[in-house]
C-alpha positions in Angstrom: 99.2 11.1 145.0 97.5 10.7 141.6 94.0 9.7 143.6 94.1 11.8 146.8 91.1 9.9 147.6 92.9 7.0 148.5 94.6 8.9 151.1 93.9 8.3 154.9 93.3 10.8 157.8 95.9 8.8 159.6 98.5 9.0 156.5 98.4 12.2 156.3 98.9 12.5 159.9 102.5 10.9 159.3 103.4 13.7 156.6 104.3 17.0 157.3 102.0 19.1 157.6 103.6 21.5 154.9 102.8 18.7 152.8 99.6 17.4 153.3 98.0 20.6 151.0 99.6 19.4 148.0 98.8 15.7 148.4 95.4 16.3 148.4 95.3 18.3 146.0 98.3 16.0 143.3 101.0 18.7 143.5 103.4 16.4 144.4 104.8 13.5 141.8 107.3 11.4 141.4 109.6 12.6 138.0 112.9 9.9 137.5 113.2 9.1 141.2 112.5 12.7 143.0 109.4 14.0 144.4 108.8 16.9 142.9 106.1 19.8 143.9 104.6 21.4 141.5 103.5 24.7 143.4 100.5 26.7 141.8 101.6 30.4 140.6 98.8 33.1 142.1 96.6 34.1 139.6 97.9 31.9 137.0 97.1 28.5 135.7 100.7 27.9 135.5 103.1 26.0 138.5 107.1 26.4 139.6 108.8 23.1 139.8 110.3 22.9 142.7 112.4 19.9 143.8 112.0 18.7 147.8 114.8 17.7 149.3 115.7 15.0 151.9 117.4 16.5 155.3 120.7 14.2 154.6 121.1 16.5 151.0 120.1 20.1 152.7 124.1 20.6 154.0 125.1 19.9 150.7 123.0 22.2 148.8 123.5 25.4 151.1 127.2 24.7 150.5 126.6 24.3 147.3 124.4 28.2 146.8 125.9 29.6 149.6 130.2 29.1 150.4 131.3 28.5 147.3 132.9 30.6 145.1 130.1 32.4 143.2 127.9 32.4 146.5 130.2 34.6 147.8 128.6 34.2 151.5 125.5 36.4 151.0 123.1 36.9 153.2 120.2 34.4 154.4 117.6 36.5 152.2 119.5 36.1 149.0 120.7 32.5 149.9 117.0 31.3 150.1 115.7 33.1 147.2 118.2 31.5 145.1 117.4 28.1 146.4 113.9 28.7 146.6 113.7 29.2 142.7 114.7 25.4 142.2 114.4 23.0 145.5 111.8 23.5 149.1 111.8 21.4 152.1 109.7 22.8 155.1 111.6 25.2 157.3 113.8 26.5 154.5 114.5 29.9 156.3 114.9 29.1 159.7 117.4 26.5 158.4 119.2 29.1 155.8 119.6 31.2 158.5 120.9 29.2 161.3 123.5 28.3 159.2 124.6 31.7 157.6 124.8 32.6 161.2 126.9 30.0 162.2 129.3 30.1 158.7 132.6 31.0 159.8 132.8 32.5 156.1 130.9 34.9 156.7 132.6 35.9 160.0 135.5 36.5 157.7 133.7 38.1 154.8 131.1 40.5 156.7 133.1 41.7 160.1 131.9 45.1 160.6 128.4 44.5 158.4 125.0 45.1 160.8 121.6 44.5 159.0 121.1 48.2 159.3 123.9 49.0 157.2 123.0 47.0 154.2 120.1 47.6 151.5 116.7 47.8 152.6 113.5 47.9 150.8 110.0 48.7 151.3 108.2 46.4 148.8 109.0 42.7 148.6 111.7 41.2 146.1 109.4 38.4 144.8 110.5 38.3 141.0 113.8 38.5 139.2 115.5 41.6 137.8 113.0 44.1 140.2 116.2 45.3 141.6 119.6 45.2 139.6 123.3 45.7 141.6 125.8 47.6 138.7 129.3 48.2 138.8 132.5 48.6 136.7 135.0 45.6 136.2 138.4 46.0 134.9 140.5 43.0 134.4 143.5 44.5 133.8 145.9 47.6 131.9 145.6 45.4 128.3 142.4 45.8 126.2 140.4 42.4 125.4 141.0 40.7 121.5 137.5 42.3 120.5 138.7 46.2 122.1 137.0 46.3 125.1 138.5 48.4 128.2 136.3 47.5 130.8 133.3 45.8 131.6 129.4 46.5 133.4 128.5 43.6 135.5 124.9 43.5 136.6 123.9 41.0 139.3 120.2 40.6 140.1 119.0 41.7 143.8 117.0 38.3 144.0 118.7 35.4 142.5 122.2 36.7 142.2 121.8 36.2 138.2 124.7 38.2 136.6 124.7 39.9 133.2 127.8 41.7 131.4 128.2 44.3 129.0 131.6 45.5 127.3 132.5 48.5 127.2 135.2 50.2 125.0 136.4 54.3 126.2 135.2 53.9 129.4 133.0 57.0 130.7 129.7 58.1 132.1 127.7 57.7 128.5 129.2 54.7 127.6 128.5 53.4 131.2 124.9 54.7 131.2 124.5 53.1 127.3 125.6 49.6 128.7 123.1 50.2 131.6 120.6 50.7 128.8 121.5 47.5 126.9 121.2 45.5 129.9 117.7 46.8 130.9 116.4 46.1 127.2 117.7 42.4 127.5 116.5 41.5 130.9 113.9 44.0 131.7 113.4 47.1 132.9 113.8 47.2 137.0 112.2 49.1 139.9 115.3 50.1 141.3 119.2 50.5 140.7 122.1 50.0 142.9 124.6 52.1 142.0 128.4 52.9 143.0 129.0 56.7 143.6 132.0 56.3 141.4 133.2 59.6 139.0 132.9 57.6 135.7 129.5 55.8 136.7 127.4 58.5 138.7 126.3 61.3 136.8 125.2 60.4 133.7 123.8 57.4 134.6 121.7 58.7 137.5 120.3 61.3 134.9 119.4 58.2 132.5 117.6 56.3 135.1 115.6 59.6 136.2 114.9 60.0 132.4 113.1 56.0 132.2 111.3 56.8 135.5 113.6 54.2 137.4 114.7 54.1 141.2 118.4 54.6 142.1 120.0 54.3 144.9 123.9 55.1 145.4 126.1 53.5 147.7 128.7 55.3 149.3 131.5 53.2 147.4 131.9 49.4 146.7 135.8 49.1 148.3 133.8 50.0 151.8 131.1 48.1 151.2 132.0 44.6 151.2 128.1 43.7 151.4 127.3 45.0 147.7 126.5 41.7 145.9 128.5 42.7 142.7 131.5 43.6 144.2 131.7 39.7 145.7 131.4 38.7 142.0 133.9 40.7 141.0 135.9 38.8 143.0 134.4 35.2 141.9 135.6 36.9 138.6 139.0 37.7 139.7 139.7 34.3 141.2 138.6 32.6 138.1 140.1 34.5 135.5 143.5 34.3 137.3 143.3 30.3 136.0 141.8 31.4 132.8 144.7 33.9 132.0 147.4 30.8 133.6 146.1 29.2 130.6 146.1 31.8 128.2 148.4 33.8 129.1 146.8 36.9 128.6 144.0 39.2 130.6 143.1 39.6 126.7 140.6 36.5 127.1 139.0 38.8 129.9 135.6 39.2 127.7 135.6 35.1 127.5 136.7 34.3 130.7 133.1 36.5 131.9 130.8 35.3 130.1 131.9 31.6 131.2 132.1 32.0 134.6 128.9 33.1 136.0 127.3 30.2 134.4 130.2 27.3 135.7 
């Protein structure tokens, strides 16, 4: 409504009422055929752009974020963050979470998981990169073309964004320098999720006690089918196993990663 004005009690009466705040106040327009909200940032002048969506397209989207391949069937929390960042329709949460309890995915993925064995925090995870999941990725016996033996992948707690880092002579100080590069790209975090893994803990625990920054260790990813990077591990897996059909070679491995968390 570019003259909120104009609007009338019994109008507004017809709209949700999750709406009718932004229509009074113009935060809702019309950009190349979609109503867009444009919802104020606390404390800032600035908005987030934040597409509503129709009930007939809501099915499709959660598909789309949450069973596919890179979703990886996370739970409700992470599923609406990572929708929240882009589209909103009233009752986001209640819907998100309806359906991740009726997914049969997750059934399949998360049999023995309880909410009280997965991560919890005592601060909300409102902004990106506050809480970063590592781990090690190996593609395979063969070095990639540029020499690198194995690979970091960092996966924010929020969004699910994942970063890589090569690494060539894999061991604690080359882990813990890749953990290092990631932080001075992205941001420094609250708090790191580590696996309690012989090349990854020791070294890198002492770094992250040396920058003042949280870590919490998991007892091991292969029992913990709820860490969030070992379910893009497997993304990666799947997809480089039609990369390398291609290629043949697991050489491509530092390619084929960089590609796919963005496809």
């Amino acid at each position: 409504a570019q003259n909120p004005s104009q609007i009338t009690n019994k109008q507004l009466s017809e709209v949700d009422h999750n709406y009718r705040g932004p229509l009074c106040n113009s935060q809702i327009s019309i950009e190349d055929d979609m109503l867009i909200l444009h919802e104020p940032i606390c404390g800032s002048t600035s908005h987030t752009r934040l597409q509503l969506v129709p009930r007939e397209l809501r099915n499709i989207l959660f598909i789309a974020f949450h069973t596919n391949a890179i979703g990886g069937h996370l739970n409700a929390y992470r599923t609406l963050h990572r929708l929240r960042l882009r589209f909103y329709w009233p009752g986001m949460y209640g819907y998100i979470k309806r359906m991740c309890s009726a997914c049969p995915g997750c059934a399949l993925s998360n049999p023995s998981r309880a909410k009280s064995s997965e991560l919890v925090y005592n601060f909300p995870v409102e902004a990106p990169f506050v809480v970063i999941h590592f781990d090690a990725y190996v593609a395979g016996k063969h070095a990639g073309f540029e020499g690198s033996d194995a690979y970091l992948i960092g996966a924010c707690g929020m969004s699910g964004f994942a970063c890589m880092e090569p690494i060539t002579n894999p061991s604690a100080t080359t882990f813990a320098s890749a953990i290092m590069r990631i932080l001075l790209r992205y941001g420094f975090c609250h708090t790191a999720v580590l696996d309690k893994d012989s090349k990854f803990f020791g070294v890198c625990h002492e770094e992250l006690d040396l920058l003042q920054i949280n870590c919490h260790i998991l007892s091991g990813s292969n029992h913990n089918p709820s860490m969030l990077v070992e379910r893009i591990n497997r993304y990666l897996n799947k997809g480089l196993r039609v990369m390398c059909n291609k290629h043949d070679s697991v050489r491509v491995a530092l390619k084929a990663i960089l590609l796919l968390p963005y496809t």
